[in-house]
C-alpha positions in Angstrom: 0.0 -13.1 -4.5 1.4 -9.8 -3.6 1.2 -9.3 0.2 3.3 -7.4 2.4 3.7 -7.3 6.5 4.0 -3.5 7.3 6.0 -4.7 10.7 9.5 -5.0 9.6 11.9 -7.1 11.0 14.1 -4.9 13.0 11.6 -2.0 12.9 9.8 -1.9 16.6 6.7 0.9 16.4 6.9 0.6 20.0 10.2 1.3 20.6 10.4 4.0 17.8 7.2 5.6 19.7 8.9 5.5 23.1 12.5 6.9 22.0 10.8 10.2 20.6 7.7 10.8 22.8 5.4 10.0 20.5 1.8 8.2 20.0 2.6 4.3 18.7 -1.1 4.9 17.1 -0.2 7.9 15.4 3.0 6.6 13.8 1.0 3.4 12.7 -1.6 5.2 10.7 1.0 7.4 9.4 3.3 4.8 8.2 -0.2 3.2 6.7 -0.8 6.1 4.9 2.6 6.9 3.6 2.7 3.0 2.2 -0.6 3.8 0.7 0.9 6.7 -1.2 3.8 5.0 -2.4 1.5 2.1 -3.9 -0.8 4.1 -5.4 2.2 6.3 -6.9 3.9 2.7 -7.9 1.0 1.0 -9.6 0.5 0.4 -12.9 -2.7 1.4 -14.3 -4.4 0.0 -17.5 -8.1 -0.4 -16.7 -8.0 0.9 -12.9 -8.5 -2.4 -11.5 -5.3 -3.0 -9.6 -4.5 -0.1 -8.2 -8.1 0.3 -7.0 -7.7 -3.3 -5.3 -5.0 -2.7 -2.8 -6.6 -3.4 0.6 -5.2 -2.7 4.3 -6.0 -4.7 7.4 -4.9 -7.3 9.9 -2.4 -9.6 9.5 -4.6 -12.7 9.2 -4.2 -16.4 8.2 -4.3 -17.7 4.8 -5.1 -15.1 1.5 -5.9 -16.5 -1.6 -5.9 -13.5 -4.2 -9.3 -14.6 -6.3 -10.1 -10.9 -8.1 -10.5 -10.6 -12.1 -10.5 -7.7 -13.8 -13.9 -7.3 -16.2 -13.1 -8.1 -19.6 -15.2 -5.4 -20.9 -13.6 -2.4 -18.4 -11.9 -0.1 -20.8 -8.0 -0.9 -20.9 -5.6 1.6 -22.2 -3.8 -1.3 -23.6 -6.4 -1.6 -26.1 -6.7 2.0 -26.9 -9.7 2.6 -24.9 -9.5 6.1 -22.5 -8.6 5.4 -18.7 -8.6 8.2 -16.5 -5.4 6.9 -15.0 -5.9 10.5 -12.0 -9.1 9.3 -11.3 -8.1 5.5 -10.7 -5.1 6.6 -8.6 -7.4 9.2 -6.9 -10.3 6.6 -5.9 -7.7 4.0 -5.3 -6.1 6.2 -2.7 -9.7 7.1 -1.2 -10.4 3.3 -0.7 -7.1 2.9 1.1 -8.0 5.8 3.8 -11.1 4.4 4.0 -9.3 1.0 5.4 -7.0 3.2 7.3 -9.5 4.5 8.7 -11.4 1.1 9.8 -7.8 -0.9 11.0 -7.1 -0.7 14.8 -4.5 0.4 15.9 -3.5 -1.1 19.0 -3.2 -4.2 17.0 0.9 -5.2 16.4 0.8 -6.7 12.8 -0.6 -5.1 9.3 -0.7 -6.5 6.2 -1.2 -4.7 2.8 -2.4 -6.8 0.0 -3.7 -6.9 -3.7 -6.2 -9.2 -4.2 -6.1 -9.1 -8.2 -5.3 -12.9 -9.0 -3.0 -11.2 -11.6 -1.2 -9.2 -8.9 1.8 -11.7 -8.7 2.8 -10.8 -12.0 2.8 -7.2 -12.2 5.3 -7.5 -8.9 7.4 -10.2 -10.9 7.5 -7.4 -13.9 5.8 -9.7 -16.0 3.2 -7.9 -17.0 2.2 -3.9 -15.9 6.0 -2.4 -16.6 5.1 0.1 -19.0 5.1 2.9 -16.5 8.7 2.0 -16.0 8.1 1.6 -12.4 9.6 -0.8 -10.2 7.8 -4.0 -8.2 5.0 -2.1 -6.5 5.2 -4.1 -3.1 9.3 -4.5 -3.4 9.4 -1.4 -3.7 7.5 0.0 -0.6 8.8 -2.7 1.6 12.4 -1.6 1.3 11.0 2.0 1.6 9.4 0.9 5.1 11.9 1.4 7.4 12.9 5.1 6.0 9.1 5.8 5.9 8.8 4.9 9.8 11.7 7.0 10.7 10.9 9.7 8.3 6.8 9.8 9.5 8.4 9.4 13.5 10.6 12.7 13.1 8.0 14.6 11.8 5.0 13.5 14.5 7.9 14.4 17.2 9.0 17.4 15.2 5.1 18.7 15.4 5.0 17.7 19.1 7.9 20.3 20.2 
């Protein structure tokens, strides 16, 4: 099941915060939101499904991914139209909307997909007709330039 921590090893919000002046909240929901981007840019989309089922919160126990996708939801892969804008659009909307609910004092995130088929469009089993790499793989090792990158501009705004 396709879950990623958004604290990196390595990467301290805290310490990036305090080195350029900056609001730790702030860079967290900015880092959040630039990960939501890149997996909304990243997924695949057929029927909608899985990129609408990305989810942010806390980092909590156990996660079992038990969605499944309506057999009856139009699927490009049978021919059937998908408005592949408006999938990535809502998808995108759901994830601010989580943004918007996760506190921010808190020290650990997790992003997750909770499509029981998830695993495989990550292990490019299934989903790689866009051409795009792992969706989660791919943001991960993106995390630590997105933290620096989102930092410089907050303290760039600040002068």
């Amino acid at each position: 099941m396709p879950q990623m921590f958004v604290q990196r090893r390595g990467v301290d919000f805290n310490k990036v915060a305090r080195e350029l002046k900056i609001d730790v909240e702030e860079l967290k929901e900015g880092v959040l939101n630039k990960m939501a981007d890149s997996l909304v840019k990243l997924s695949p989309v057929d029927s909608g499904t899985y990129v609408q089922n990305h989810e942010i919160g806390l980092r909590s126990g156990r996660f079992s991914a038990t969605g499944r996708r309506d057999p009856k939801a139009p699927r490009r892969s049978r021919g059937d139209p998908v408005d592949i804008g408006a999938a990535k659009s809502t998808a995108r909307q759901l994830l601010a909307d989580d943004i918007a609910q996760v506190d921010l004092t808190a020290e650990s995130f997790v992003i997750r997909n909770v499509m029981e088929y998830a695993s495989l469009i990550e292990a490019g089993v299934t989903g790689t007709k866009t051409g795009n790499p792992p969706v989660y793989g791919a943001t991960v090792r993106e995390a630590p330039n997105m933290i620096q990158e989102v930092a410089q501009r907050i303290a760039a705004r600040n002068r």
